[in-house]
N, C-alpha and C positions, 0 to 999 in steps of 0.2 A: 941185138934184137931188132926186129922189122918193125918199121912204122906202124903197120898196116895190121901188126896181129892180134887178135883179140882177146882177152884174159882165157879164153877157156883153150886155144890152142897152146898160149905160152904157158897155161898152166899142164896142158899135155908133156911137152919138153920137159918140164925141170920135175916129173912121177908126179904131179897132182892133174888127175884129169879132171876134166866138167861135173863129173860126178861129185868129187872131195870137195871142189871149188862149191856148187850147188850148198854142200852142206855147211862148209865155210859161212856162206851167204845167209844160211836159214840162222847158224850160230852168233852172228853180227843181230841180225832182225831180231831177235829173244830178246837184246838185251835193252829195246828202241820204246819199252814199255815198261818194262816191270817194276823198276826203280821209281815210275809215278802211280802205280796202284798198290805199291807193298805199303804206302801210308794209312791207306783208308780203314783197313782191318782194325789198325792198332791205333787209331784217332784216341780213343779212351785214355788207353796209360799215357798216349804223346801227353795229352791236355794233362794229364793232372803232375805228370811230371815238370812238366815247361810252364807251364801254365797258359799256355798257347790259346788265347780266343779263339772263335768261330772266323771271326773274316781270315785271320791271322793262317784257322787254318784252309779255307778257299786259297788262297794264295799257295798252298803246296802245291796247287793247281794247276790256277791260273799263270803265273812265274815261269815255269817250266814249259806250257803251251805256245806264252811267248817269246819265252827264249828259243826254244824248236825253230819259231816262223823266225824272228829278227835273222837268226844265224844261217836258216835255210838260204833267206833272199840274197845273200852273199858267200855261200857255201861253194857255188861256182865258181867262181873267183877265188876264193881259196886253194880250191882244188886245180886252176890254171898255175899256182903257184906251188905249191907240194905233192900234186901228181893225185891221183887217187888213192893211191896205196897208201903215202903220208898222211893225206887228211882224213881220211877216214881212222886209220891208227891213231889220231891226235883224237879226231872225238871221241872214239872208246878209253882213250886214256885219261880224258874228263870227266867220263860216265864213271870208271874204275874208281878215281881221284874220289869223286861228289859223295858214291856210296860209302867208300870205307870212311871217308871223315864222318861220314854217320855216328860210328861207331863210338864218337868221341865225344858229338854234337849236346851239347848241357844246355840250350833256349833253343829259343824260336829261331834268333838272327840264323844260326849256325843251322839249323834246317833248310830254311829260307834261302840262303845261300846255297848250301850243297843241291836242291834245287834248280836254283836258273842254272848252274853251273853242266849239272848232268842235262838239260835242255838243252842249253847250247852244243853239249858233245851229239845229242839224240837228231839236233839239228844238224849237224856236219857233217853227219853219216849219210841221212835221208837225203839230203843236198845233192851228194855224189852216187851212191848206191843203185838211184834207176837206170842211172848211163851206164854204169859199168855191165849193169845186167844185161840192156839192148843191146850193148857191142860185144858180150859174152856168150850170148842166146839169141840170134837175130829169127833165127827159125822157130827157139819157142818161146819168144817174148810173154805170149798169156799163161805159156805155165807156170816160170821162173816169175813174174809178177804177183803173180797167184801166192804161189810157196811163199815168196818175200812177205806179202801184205800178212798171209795167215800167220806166217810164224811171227811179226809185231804182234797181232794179235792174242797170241797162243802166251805172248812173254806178258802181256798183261795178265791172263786167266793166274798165269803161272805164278807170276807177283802176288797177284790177290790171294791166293790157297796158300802158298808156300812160308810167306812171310810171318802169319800170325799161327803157324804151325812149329816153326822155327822160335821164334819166341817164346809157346808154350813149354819148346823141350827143354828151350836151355834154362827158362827161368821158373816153370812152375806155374800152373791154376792162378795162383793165388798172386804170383808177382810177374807180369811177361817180360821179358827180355826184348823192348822193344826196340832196344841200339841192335842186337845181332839180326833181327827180322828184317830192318832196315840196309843195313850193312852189309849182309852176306851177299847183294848182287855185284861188288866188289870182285868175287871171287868170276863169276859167270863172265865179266866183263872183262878182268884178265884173260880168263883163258881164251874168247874172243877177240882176244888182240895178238896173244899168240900165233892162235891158227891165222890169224888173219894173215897174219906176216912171213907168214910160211905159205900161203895158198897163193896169196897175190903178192909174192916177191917181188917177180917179173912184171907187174906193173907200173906202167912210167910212173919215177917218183921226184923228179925233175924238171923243172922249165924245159929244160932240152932236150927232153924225149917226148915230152907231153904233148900229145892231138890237139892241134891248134895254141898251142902254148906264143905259138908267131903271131896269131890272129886277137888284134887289140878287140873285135867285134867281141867276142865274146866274154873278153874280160870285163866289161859294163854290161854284158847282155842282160843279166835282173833290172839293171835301172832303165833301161829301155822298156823293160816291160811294162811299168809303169804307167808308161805310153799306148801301153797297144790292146784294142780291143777282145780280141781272144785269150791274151792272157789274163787278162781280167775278168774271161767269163771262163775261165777253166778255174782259178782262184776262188770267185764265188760259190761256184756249183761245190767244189772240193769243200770250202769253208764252209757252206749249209748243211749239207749231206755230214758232216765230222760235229758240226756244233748239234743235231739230232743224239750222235754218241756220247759225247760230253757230258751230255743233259741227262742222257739216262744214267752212266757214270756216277753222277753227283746224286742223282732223284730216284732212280728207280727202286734201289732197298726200301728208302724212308717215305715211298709213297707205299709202298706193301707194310710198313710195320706202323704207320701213324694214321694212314685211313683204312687198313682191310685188317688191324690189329695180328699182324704177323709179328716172330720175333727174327731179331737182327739177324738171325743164322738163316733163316725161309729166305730174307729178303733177298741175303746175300748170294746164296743158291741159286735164285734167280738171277741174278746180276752173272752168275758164272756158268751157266746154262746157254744164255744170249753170248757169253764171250765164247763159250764151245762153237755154235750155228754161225759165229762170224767168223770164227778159222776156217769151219768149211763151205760158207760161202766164197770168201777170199778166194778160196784155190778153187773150186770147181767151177765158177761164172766165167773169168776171163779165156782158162780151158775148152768151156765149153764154149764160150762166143767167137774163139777164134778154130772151131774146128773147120774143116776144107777150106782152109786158105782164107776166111772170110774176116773183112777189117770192120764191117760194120758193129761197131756197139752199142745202137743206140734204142734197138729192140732190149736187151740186155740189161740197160741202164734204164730201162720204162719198167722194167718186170722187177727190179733189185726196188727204185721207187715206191712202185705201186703194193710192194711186199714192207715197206715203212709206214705206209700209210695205212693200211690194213692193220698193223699193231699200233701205231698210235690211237686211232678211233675207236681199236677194242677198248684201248685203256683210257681214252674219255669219256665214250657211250657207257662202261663199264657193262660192256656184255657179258654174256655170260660162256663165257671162254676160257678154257684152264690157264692161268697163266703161263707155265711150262712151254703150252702151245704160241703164247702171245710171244717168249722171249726166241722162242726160235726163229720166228718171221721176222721178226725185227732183227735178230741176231745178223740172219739167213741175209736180209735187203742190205742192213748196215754193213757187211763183212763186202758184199759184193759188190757195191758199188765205189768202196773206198779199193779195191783194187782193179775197178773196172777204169775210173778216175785216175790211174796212175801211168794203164796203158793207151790212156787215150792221150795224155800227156807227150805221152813218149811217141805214139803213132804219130804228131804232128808234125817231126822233123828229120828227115833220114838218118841224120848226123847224130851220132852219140852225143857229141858235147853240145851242138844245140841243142836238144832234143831233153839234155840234162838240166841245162840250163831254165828251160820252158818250165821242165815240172817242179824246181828248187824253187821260182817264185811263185808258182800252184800254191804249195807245202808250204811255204815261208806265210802269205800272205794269208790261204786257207787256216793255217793253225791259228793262226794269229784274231779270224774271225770266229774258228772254231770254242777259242776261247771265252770270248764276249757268252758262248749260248748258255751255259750254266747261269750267272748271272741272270739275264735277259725271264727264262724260263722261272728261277728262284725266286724273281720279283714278282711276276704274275699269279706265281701259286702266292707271297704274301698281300698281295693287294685281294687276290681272288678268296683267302681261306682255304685253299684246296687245290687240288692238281691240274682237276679235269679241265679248264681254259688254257694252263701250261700244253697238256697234250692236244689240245685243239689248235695249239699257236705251233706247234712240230708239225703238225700232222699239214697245215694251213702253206705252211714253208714246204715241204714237201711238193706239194699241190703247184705250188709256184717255179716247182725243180722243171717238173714236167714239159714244161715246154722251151727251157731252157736247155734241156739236155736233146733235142730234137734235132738240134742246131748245127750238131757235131757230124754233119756230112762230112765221110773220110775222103771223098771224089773233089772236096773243097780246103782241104789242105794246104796246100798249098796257097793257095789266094788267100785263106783266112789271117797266116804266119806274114805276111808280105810285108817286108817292111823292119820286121823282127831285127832279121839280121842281113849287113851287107851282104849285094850281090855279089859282089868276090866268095863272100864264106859259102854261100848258100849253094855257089855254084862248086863250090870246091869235092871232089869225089871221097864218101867217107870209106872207113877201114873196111865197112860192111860191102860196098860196093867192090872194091878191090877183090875181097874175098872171094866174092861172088861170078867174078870175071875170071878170076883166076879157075 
């Protein structure tokens, strides 16, 4: 096999073209969520079963949030060592592992665990998955990004309905089946490692075939980042703009059922209405931002913003705006600019594996802040009594995105990364360029 070939031409050679691969890709992303929203439905039977506290259960949460970021910021590196194809198959086989022990799971501990454990896998995947993309789809980076971000998304909505639907069947009204509700994304995660392993055979799965696997630059490249201004402002923007979703994750049913006295089914509906508007913001913004050739996102990323802030201050001002309406604008900002975020990530560096590298300490370092927002916001509604200063403190952060996302001149690229990575790597011509000559 050529150095130089990109998963979607090697996956052409061996009967899977770009297409099967594409769905491969969407089949991987399902599974990058659902395993942390299949809890919330079935909080109830968890607690009285386990007897599981409140903080006890934030930590089904938080745990996993941070496991995503620690594993993301070294997911590079991993993947210089087992190839993509390996470490990605390693974290779905985490995720597979974490659910079915579910099924077993008798306390807390054994949650708790199965948890970080499925974060960690959820992190190893994201780590490697946007480079694969960009050197897969160099042509249509915003769509393939698009699809990617939507269907994470889509595996959340899909956790949240399916899980405590599954429990009702197996176990009855009266008694849920809260292990099988849990546990069944076991099965999803398998068959995602399958296909996987069929779709991206033919990608390097070795030190010695691996793009830059020679190149020590990149095997430290997250701890450099550390160092460097840009990545620390694509980190933040990523971690504020994800800690807004978070928040509402945690807050938004039991802000509709404790102050507008809705019952947990309204809340929740809501809560899965906003995850529908964020699949199809996901795939439609990046799309549409990159039609005629155009790299600028940062129109894109003002209009995704300013469509957060719109829904946060309905639901501090508590205007009089149907909620339905409120969760799609938030859905509609939140959806797109976490995939607008991922390509601007990857726009900073020609190179796949830099390029990969740049957005795993994004993702590492973002979830990891994304996490603290629940918390942060839960405090304010307890010191406040009440939501409305929580959503003024979103809506406040937002406001603050704004000119940080300004920043991202695509004409400045290069000067911004400087420094990043050795001049040897940076100058080195990727698979994409070769292609392209050819």
């Amino acid at each position: 096999m050529s150095r130089n070939a990109s998963p979607a031409s090697v996956s052409s050679r061996s009967g899977a073209g770009p297409v099967f691969f594409a769905c491969v890709v969407v089949l991987v992303a399902l599974n990058l969520r659902a395993f942390l929203t299949s809890s919330s439905p079935l909080l109830e039977p968890i607690r009285a079963a386990t007897g599981i506290g409140f903080h006890a259960v934030a930590l089904l949460t938080v745990l996993p949030m941070f496991a995503m970021g620690a594993v993301s910021l070294s997911g590079a590196a991993v993947g210089q060592r087992l190839g993509a194809r390996g470490g990605i198959a390693l974290g779905l086989g985490a995720i597979a592992l974490a659910c079915a022990g579910r099924y077993v799971a008798g306390g807390a501990a054994a949650l708790l665990w199965s948890a970080a454990l499925a974060g960690a896998g959820v992190g190893l995947v994201q780590a490697l998955m946007p480079g694969v993309v960009k050197q897969a789809y160099p042509a249509r980076l915003g769509l393939m990004t698009g699809l990617y971000s939507a269907a994470i998304m889509g595996g959340g909505g899909l956790g949240a309905m399916a899980s405590p639907w599954l429990a009702r069947a197996l176990g009855g009204d009266a008694q849920l089946d809260w292990h099988a509700g849990l546990a069944m994304w076991a099965v999803l995660a398998f068959v995602a490692l399958v296909a996987w392993l069929r779709g991206a055979r033919q990608l390097p799965s070795a030190p010695s075939s691996a793009r830059g696997a020679s190149d020590p630059s990149l095997d430290r490249a997250w701890l450099r980042c550390f160092g460097h201004r840009r990545a620390w402002l694509l980190a933040l923007c990523f971690g504020l703009i994800n800690g807004g979703y978070t928040s509402l994750v945690a807050w938004l049913p039991h802000y509709f059922h404790a102050e507008r006295g809705w019952t947990a089914q309204q809340g929740g509906a809501v809560l899965a209405l906003m995850t529908l508007a964020q699949v199809v913001g996901a795939l439609t913004l990046p799309a549409l931002a990159r039609r005629g050739g155009q790299r600028d996102l940062r129109p894109w990323l003002v209009g995704a913003l300013l469509a957060q802030l719109a829904g946060f201050a309905a639901l501090g001002l508590a205007l009089p705006v149907p909620a339905a309406v409120i969760a799609v604008v938030l859905g509609a900002g939140l959806g797109g600019a976490f995939s607008l975020c991922m390509v601007l990530a990857l726009d900073h560096r020609p190179d796949p594996a830099q390029a990969g590298a740049l957005a795993g300490f994004m993702q590492g370092v973002g979830f990891m802040i994304a996490a603290l927002a629940p918390f942060v916001t839960g405090w304010v509604r307890e010191q406040t009594g009440g939501f409305t200063m929580a959503w003024a403190y979103l809506a406040a952060v937002t406001v603050l995105l704004l000119p940080a996302v300004l920043r991202f001149d695509p004409r400045r690229y290069a000067h911004a990364t400087a420094g990043l990575f050795d001049t040897q790597s940076a100058s080195k011509p990727s698979p994409i360029d070769h292609a392209r000559k050819a």
